[in-house]
N, CA, C and O atoms as a GROMACS GRO file, in nm:
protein
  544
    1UNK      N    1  -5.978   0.753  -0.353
    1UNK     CA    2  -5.853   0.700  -0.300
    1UNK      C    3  -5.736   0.762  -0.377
    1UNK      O    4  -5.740   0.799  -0.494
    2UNK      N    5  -5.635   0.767  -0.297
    2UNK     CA    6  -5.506   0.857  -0.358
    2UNK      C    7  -5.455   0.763  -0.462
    2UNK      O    8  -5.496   0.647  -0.466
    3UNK      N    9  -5.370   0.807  -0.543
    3UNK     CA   10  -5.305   0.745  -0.620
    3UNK      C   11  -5.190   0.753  -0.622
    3UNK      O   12  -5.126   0.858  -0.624
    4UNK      N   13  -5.124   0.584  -0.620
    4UNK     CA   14  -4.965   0.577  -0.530
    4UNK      C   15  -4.907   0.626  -0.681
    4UNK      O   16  -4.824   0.717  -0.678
    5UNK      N   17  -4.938   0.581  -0.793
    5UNK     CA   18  -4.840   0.639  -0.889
    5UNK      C   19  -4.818   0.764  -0.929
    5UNK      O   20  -4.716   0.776  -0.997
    6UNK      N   21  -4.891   0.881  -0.907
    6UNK     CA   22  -4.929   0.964  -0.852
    6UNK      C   23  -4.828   1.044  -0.797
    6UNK      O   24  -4.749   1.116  -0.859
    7UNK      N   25  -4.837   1.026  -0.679
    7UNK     CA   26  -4.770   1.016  -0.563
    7UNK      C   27  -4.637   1.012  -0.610
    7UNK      O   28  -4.571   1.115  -0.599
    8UNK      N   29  -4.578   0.892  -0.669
    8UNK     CA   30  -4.494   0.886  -0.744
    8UNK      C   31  -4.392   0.988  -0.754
    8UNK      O   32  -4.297   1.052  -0.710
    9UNK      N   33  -4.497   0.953  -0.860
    9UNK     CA   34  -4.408   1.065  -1.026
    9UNK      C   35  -4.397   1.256  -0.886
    9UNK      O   36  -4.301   1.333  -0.882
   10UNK      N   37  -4.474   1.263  -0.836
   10UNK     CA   38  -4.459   1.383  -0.758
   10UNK      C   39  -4.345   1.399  -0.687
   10UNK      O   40  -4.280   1.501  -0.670
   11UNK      N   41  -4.319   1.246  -0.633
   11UNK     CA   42  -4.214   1.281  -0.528
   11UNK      C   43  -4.073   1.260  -0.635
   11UNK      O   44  -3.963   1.306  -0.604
   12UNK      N   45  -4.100   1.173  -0.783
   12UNK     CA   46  -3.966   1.160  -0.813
   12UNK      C   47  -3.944   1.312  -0.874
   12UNK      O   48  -3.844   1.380  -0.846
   13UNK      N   49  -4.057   1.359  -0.964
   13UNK     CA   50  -4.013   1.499  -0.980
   13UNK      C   51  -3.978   1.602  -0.853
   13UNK      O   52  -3.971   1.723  -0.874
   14UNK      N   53  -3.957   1.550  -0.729
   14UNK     CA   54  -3.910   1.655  -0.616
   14UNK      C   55  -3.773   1.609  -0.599
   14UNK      O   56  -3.679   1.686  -0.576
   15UNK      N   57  -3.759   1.447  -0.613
   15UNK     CA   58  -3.553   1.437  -0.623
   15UNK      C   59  -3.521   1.494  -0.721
   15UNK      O   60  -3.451   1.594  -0.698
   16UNK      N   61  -3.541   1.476  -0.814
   16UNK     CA   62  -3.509   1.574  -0.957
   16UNK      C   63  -3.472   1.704  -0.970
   16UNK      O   64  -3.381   1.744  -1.042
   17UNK      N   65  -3.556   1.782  -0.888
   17UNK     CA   66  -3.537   1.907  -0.858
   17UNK      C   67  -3.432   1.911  -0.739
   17UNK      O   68  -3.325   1.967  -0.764
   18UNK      N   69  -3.446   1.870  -0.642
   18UNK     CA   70  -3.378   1.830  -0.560
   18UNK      C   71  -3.209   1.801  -0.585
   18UNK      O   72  -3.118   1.840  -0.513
   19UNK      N   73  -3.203   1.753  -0.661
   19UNK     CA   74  -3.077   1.696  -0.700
   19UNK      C   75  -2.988   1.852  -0.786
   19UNK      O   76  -2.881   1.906  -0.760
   20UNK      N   77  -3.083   1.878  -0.879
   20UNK     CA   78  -3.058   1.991  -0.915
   20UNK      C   79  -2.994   2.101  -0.826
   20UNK      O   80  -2.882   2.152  -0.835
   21UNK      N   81  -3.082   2.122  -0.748
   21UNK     CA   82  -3.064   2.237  -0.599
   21UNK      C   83  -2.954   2.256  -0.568
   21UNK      O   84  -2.893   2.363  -0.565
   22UNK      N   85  -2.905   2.106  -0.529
   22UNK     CA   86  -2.797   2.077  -0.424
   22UNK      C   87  -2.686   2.102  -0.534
   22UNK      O   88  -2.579   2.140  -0.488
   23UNK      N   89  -2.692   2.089  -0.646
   23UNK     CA   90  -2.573   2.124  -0.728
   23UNK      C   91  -2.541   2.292  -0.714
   23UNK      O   92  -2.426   2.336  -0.716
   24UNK      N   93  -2.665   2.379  -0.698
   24UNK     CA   94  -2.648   2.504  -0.678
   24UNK      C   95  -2.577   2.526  -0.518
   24UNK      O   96  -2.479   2.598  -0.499
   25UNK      N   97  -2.633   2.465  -0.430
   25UNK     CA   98  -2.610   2.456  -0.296
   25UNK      C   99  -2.465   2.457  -0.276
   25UNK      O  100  -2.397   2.532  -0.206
   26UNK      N  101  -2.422   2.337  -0.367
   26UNK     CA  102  -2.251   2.298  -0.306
   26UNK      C  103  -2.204   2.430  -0.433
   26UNK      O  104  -2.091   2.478  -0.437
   27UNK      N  105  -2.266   2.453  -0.485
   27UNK     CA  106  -2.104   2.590  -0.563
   27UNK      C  107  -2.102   2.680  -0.467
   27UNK      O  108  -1.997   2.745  -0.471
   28UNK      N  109  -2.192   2.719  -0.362
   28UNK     CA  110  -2.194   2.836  -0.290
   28UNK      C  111  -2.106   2.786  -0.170
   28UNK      O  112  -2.060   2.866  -0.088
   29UNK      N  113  -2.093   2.698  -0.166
   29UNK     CA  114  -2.049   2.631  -0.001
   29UNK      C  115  -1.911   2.591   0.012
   29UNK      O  116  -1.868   2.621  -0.100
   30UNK      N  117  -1.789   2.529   0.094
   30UNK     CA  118  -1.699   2.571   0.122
   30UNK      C  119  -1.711   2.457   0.237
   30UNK      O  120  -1.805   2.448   0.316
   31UNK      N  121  -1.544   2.332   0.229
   31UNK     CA  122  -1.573   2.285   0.358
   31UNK      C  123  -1.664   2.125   0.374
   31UNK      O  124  -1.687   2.026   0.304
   32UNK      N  125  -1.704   2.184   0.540
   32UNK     CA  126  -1.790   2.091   0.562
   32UNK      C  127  -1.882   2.062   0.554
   32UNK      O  128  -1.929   1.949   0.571
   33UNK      N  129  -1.968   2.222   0.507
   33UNK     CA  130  -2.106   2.204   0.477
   33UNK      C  131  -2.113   2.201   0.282
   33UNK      O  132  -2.223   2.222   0.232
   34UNK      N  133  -2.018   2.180   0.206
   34UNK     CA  134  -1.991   2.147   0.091
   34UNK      C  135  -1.982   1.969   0.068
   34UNK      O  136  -1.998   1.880  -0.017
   35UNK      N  137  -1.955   1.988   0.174
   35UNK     CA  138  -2.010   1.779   0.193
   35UNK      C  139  -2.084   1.778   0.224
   35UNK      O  140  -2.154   1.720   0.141
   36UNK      N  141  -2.160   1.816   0.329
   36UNK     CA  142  -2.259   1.809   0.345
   36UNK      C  143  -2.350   1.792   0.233
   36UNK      O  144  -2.404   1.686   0.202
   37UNK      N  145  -2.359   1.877   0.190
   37UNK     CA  146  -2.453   1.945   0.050
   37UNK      C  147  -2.392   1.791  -0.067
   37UNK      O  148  -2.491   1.743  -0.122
   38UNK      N  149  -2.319   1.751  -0.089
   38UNK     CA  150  -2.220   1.658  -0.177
   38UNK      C  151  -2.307   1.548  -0.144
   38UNK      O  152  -2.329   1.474  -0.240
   39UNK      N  153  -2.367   1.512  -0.024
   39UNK     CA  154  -2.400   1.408   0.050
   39UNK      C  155  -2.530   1.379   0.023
   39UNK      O  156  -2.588   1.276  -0.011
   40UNK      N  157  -2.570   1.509   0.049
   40UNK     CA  158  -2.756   1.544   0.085
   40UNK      C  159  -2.775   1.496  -0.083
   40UNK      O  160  -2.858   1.410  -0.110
   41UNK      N  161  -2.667   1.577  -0.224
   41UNK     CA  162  -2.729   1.520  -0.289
   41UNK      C  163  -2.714   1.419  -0.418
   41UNK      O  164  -2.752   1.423  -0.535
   42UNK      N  165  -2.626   1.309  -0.322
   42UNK     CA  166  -2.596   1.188  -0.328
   42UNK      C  167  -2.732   1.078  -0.289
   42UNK      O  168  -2.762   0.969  -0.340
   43UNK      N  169  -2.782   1.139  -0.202
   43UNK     CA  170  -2.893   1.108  -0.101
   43UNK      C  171  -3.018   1.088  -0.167
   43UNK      O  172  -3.078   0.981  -0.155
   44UNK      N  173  -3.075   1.209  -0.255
   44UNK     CA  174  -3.172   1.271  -0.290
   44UNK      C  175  -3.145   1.111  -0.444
   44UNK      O  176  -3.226   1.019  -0.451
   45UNK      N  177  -3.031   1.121  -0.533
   45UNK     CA  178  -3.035   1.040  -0.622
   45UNK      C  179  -3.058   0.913  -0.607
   45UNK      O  180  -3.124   0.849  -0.689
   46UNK      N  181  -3.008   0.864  -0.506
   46UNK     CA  182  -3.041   0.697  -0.441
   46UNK      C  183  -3.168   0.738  -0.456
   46UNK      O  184  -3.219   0.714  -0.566
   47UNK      N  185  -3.248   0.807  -0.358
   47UNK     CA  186  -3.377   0.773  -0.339
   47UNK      C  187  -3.462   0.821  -0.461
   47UNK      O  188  -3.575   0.776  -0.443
   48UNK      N  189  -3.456   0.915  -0.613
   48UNK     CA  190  -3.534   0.923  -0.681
   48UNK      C  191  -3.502   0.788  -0.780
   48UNK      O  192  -3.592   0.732  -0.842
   49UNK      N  193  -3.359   0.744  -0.785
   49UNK     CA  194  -3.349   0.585  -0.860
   49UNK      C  195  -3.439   0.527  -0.762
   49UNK      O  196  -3.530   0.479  -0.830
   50UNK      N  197  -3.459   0.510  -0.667
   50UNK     CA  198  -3.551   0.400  -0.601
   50UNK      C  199  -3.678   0.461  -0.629
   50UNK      O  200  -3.736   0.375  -0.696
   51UNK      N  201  -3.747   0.547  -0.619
   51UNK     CA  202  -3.877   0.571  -0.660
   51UNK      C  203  -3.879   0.570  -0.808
   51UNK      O  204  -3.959   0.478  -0.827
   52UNK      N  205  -3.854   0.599  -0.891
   52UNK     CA  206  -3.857   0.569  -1.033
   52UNK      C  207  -3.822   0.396  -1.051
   52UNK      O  208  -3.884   0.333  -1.136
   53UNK      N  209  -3.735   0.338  -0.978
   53UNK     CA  210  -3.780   0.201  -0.981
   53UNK      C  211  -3.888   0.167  -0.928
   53UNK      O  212  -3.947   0.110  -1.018
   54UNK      N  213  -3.958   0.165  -0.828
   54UNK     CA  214  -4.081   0.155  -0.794
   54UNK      C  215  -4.236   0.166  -0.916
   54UNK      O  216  -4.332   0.089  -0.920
   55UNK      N  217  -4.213   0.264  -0.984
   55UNK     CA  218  -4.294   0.298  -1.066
   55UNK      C  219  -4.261   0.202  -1.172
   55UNK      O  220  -4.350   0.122  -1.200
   56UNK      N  221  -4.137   0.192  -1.246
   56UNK     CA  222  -4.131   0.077  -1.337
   56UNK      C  223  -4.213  -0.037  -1.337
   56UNK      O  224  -4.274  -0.104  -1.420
   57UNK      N  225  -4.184  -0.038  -1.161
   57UNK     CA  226  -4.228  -0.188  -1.102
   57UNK      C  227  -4.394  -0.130  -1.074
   57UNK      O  228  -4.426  -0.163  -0.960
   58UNK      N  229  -4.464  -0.084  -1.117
   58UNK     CA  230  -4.574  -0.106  -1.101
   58UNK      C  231  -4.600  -0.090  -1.267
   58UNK      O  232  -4.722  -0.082  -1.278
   59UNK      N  233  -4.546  -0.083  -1.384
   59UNK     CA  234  -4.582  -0.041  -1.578
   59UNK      C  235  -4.631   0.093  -1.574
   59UNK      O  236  -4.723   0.121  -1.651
   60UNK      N  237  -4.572   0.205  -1.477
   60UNK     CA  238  -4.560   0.335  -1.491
   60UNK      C  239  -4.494   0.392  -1.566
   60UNK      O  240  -4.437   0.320  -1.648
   61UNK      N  241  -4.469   0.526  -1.576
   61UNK     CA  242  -4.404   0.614  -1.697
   61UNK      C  243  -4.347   0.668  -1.595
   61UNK      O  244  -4.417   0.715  -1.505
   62UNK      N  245  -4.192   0.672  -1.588
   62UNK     CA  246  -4.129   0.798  -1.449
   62UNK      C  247  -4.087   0.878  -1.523
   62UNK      O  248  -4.008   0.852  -1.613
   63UNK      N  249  -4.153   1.038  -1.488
   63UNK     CA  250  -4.146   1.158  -1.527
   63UNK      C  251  -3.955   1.168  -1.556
   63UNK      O  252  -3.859   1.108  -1.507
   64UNK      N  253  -3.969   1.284  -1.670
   64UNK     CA  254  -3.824   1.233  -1.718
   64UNK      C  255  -3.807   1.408  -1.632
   64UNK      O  256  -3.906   1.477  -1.606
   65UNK      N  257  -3.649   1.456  -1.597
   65UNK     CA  258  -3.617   1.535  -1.529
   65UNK      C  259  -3.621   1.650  -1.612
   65UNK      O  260  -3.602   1.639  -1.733
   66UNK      N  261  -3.647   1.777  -1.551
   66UNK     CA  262  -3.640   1.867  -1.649
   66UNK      C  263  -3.518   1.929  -1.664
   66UNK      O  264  -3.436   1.908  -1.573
   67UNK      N  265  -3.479   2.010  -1.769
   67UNK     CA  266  -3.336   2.036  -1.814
   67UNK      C  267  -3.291   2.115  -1.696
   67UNK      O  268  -3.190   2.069  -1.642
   68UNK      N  269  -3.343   2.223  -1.642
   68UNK     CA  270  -3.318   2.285  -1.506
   68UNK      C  271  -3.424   2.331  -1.482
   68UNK      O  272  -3.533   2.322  -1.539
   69UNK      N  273  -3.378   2.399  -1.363
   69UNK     CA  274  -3.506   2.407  -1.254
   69UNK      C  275  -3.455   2.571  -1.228
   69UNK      O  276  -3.335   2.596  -1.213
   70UNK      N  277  -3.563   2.680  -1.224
   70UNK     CA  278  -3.531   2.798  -1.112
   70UNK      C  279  -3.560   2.786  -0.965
   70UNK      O  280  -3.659   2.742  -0.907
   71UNK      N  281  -3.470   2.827  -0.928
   71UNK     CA  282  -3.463   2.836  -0.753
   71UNK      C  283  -3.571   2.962  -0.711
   71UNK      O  284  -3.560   3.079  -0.749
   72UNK      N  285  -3.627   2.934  -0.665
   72UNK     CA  286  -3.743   3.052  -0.592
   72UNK      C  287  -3.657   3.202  -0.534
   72UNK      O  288  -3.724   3.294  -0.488
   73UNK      N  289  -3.552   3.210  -0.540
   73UNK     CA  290  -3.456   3.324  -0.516
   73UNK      C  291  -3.327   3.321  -0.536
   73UNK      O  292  -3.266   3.215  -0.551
   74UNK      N  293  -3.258   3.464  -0.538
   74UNK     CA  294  -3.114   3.408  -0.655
   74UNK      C  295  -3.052   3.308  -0.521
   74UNK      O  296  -3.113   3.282  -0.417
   75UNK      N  297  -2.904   3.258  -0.561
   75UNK     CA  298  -2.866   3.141  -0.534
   75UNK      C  299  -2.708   3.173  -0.519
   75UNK      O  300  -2.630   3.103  -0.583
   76UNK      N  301  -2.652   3.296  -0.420
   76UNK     CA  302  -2.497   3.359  -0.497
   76UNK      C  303  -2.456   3.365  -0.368
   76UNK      O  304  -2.412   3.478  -0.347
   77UNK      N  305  -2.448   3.283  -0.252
   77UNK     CA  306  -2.351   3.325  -0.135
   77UNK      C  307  -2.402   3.169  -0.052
   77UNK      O  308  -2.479   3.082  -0.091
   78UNK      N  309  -2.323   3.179   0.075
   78UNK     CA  310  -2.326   3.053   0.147
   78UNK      C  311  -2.483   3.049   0.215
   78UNK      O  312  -2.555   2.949   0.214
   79UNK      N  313  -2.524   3.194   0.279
   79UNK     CA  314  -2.661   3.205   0.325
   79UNK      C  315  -2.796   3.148   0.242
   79UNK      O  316  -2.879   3.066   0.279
   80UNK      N  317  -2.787   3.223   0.114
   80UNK     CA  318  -2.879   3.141  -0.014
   80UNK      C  319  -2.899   3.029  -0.020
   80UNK      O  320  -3.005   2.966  -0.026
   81UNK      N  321  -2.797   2.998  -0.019
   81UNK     CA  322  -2.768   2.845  -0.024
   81UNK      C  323  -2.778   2.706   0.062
   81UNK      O  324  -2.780   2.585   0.035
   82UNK      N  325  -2.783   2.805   0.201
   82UNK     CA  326  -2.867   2.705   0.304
   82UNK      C  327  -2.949   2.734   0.282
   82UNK      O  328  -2.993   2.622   0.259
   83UNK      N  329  -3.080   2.836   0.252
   83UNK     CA  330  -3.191   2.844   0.286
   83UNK      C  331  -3.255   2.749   0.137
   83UNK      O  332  -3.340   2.661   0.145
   84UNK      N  333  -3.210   2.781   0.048
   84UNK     CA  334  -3.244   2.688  -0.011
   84UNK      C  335  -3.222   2.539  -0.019
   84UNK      O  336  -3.306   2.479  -0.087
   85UNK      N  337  -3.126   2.466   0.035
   85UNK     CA  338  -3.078   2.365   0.109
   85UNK      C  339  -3.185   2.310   0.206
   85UNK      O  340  -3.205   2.189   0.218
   86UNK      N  341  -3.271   2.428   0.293
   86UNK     CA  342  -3.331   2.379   0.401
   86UNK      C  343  -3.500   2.384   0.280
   86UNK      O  344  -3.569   2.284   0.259
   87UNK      N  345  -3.518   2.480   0.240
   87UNK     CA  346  -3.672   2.452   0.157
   87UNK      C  347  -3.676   2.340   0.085
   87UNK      O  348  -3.782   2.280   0.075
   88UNK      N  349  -3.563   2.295   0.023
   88UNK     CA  350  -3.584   2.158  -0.081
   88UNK      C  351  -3.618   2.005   0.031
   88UNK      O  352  -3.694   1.908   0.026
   89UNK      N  353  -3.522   2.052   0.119
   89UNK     CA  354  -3.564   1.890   0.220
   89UNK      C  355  -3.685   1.905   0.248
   89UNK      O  356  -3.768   1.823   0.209
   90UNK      N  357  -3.726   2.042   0.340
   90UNK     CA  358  -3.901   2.054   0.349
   90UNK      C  359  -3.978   1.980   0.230
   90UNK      O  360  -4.024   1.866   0.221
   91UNK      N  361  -3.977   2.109   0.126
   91UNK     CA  362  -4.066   2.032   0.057
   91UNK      C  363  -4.095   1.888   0.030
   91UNK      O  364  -4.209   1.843   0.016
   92UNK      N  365  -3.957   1.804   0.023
   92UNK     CA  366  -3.938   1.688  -0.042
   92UNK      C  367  -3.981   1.580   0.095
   92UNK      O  368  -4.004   1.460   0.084
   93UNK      N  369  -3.984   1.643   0.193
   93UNK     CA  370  -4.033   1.597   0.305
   93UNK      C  371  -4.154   1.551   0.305
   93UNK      O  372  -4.187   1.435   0.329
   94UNK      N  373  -4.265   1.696   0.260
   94UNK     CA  374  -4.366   1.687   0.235
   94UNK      C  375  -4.425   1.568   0.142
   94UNK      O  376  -4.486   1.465   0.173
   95UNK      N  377  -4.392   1.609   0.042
   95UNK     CA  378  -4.375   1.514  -0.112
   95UNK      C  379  -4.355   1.334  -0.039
   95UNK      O  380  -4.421   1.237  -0.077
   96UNK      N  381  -4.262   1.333   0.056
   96UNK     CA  382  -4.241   1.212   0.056
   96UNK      C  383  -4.343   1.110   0.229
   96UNK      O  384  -4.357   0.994   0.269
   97UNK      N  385  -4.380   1.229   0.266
   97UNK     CA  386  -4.510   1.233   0.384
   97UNK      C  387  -4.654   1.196   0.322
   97UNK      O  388  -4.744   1.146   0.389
   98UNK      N  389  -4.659   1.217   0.235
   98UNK     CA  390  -4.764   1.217   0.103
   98UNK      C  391  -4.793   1.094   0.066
   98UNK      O  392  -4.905   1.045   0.053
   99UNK      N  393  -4.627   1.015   0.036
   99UNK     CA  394  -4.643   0.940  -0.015
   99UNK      C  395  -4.675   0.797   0.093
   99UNK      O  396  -4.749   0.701   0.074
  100UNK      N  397  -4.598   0.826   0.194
  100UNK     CA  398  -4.595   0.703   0.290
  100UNK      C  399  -4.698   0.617   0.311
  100UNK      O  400  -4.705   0.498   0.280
  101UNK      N  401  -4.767   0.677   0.358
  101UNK     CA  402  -4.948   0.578   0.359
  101UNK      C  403  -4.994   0.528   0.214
  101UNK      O  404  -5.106   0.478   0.203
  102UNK      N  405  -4.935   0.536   0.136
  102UNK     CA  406  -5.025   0.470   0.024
  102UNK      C  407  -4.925   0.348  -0.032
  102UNK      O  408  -4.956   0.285  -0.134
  103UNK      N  409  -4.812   0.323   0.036
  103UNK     CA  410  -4.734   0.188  -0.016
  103UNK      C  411  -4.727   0.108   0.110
  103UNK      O  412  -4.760   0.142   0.223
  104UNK      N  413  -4.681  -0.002   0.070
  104UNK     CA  414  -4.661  -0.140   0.131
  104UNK      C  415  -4.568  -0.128   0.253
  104UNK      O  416  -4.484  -0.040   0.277
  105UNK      N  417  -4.599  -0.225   0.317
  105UNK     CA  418  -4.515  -0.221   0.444
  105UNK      C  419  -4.386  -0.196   0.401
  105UNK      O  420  -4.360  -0.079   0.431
  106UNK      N  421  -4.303  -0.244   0.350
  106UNK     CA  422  -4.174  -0.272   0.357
  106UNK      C  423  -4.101  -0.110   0.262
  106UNK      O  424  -3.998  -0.050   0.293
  107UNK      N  425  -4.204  -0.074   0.137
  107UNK     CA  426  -4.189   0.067   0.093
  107UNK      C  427  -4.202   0.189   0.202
  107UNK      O  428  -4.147   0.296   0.225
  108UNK      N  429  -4.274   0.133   0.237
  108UNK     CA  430  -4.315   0.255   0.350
  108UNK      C  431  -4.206   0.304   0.454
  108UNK      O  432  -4.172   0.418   0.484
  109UNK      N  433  -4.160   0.175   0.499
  109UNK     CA  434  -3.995   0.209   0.574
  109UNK      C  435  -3.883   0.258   0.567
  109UNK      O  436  -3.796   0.280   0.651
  110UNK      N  437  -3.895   0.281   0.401
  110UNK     CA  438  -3.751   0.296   0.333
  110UNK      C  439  -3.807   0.460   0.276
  110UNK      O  440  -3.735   0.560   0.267
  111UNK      N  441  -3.930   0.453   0.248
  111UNK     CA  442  -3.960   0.624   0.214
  111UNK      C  443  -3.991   0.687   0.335
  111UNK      O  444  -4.011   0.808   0.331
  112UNK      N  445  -4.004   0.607   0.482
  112UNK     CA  446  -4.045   0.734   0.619
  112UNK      C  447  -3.907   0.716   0.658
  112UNK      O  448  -3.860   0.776   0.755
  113UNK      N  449  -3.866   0.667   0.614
  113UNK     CA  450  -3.649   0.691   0.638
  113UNK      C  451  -3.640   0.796   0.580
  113UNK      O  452  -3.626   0.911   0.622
  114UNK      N  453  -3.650   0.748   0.462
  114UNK     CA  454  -3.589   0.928   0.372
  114UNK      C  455  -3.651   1.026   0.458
  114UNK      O  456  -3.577   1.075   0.544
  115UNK      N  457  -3.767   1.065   0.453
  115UNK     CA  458  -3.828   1.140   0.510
  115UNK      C  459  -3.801   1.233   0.618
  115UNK      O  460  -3.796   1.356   0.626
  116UNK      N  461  -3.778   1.091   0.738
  116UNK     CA  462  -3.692   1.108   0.874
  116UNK      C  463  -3.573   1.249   0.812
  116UNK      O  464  -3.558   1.369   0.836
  117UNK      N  465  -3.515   1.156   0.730
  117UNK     CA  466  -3.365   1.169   0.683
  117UNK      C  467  -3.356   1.342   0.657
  117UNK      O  468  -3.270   1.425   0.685
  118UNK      N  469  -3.468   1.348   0.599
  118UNK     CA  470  -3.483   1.508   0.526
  118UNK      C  471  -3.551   1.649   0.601
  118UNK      O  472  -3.529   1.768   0.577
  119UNK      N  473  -3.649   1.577   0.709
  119UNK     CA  474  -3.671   1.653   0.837
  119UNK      C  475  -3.565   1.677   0.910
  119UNK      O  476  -3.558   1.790   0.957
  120UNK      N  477  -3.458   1.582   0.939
  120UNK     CA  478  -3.315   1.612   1.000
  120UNK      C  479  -3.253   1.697   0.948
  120UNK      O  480  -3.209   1.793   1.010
  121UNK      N  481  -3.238   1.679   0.820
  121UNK     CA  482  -3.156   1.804   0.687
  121UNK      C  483  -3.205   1.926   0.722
  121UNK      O  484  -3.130   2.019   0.751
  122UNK      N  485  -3.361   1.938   0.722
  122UNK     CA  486  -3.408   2.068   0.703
  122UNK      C  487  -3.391   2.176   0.833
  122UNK      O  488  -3.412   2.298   0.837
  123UNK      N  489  -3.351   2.093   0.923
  123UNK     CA  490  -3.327   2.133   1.063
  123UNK      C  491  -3.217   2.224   1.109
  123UNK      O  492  -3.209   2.323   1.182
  124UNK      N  493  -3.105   2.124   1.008
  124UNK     CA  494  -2.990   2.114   0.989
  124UNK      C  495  -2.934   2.261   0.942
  124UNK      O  496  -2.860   2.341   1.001
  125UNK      N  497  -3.012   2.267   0.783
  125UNK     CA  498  -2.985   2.395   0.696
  125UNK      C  499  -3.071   2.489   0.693
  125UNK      O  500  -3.095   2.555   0.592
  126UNK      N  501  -3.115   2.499   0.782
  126UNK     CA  502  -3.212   2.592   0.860
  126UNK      C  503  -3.106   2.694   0.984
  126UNK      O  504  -3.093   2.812   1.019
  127UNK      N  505  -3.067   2.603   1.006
  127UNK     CA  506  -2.934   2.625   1.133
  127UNK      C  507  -3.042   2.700   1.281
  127UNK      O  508  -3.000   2.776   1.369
  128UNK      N  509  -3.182   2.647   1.264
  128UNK     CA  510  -3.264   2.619   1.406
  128UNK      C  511  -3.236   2.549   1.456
  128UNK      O  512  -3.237   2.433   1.414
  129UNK      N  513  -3.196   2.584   1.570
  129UNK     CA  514  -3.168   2.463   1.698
  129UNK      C  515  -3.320   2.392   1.726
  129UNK      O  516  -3.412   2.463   1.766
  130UNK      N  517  -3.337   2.257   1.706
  130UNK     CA  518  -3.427   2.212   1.780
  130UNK      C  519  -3.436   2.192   1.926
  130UNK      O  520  -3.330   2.164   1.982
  131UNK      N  521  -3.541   2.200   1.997
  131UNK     CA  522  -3.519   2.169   2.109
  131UNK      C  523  -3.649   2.111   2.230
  131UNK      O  524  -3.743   2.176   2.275
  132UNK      N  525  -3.614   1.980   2.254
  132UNK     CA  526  -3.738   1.915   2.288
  132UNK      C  527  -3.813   1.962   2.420
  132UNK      O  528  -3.730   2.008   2.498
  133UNK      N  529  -3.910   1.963   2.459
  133UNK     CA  530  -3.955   1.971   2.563
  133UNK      C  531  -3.840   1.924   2.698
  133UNK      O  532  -3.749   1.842   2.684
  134UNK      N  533  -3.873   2.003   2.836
  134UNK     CA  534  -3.808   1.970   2.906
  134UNK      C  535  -3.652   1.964   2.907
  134UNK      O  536  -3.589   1.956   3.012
  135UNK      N  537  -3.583   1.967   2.763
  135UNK     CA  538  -3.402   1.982   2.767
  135UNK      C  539  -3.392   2.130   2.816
  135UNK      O  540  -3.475   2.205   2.868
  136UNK      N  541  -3.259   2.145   2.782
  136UNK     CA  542  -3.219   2.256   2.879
  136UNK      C  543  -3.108   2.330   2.734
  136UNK      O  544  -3.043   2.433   2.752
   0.00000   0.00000   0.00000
């Protein structure tokens, strides 16, 4: 059986990083997608304080953040900066898809929100148009 604390500490070390990102994200950005980015990681901190509370609340240890993080490619123009914008929601998507089935009803709603929340993002800073069956 998986392990929700686990699980955890995985997904809080992905806001962490996360949070990080988006600080690289908004120096490159300009505007509206500089809020954007301001927002996303406003977003990312609510929800790793709520998962690191979670863990408290079970007599866990929440992984402490690391001093910085490298970005998987440099990080120096507005393009960079979505694409990395759009890999961090993925991943953290993932990370937080992971986690959903192994908490309680009422956890579960508030982490397949985020989730929701970050599949929308990744869509977003991807700048792929989604497009459902049958639209036009």
């Amino acid at each position: 059986m998986p392990d929700v604390n686990a699980a955890l500490q995985d997904a809080v070390k992905g806001q962490d990083a996360a949070v990080y990102a988006f600080g690289l994200v908004t120096a490159q950005l300009t505007g509206a997608a500089a809020s954007a980015a301001l927002a996303a990681m406003a977003d990312h901190r609510v929800l790793r304080d709520y998962l690191r509370a979670l863990l408290v609340a079970a007599s866990a240890s929440p992984p402490a953040a690391a001093a910085a993080y490298d970005p998987p490619f440099p990080v120096n123009d507005a393009r960079s900066a979505r694409r990395l914008a759009a890999l961090v929601e993925d991943r953290c998507v993932g990370q937080l898809a992971a986690l959903v089935g192994l908490l309680p009803e009422a956890q579960r709603r508030a982490v397949a929100s985020a989730a929701q929340l970050g599949a929308v993002r990744t869509v977003s800073w991807s700048g792929v148009a989604a497009t459902w069956p049958g639209s036009s």
